[in-house]
C-alpha positions in Angstrom: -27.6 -12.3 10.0 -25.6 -13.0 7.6 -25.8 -9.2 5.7 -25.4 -7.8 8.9 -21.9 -10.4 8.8 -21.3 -8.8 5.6 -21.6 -5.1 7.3 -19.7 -5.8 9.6 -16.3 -7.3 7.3 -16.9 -4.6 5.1 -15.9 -2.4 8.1 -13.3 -4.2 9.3 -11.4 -4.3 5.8 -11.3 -0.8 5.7 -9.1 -1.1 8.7 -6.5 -3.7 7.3 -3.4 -3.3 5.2 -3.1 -5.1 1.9 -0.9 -7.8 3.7 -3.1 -8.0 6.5 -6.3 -8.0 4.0 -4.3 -11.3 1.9 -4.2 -13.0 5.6 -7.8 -12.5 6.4 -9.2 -13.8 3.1 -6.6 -17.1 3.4 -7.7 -17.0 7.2 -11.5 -17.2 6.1 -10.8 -19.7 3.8 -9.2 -22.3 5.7 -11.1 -21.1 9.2 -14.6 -19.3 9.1 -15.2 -19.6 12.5 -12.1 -17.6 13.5 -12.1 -15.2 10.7 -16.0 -14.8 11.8 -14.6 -14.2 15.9 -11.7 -11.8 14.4 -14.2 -9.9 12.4 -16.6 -9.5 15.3 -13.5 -8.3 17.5 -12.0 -6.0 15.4 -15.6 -4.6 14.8 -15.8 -3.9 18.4 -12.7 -2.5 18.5 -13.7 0.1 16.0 -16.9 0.6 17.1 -15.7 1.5 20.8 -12.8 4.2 19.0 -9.6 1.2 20.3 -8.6 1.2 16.7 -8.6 4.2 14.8 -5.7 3.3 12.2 -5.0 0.4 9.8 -3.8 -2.8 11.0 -0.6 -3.9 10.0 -0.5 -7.5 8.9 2.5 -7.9 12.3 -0.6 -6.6 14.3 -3.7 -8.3 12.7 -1.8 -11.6 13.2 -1.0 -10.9 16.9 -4.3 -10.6 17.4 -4.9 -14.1 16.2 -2.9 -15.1 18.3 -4.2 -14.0 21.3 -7.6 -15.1 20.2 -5.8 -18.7 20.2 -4.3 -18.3 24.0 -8.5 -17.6 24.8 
């Protein structure tokens, strides 16, 4: 489980810009379990061709925080 976690970040940080890359490692510091949900949506995303560019950090944070309105 927790490679295929690994797998799975590895992905995603390909995907984020530096700033947004410096959020999600403060974001994982402070809050695993959303950094673990943002991780597993933005995998998804990628997976199913939604996101085929880097995130911006303006972008990787409004998704946080429409994982919060959830």
């Amino acid at each position: 489980m927790q490679q295929q976690l690994q797998m799975l970040e590895h992905q995603v940080k390909n995907y984020l810009s530096k700033e947004a890359l410096s959020r999600f490692g403060n974001l994982k510091t402070a809050h695993q379990d959303i950094a673990f949900k943002a991780v597993l949506v933005l995998a998804r995303a990628i997976e199913s061709g939604q996101l085929k560019k880097e995130l911006s950090d303006e972008e990787f944070k409004s998704l946080l925080m429409e994982m919060q309105r959830k």
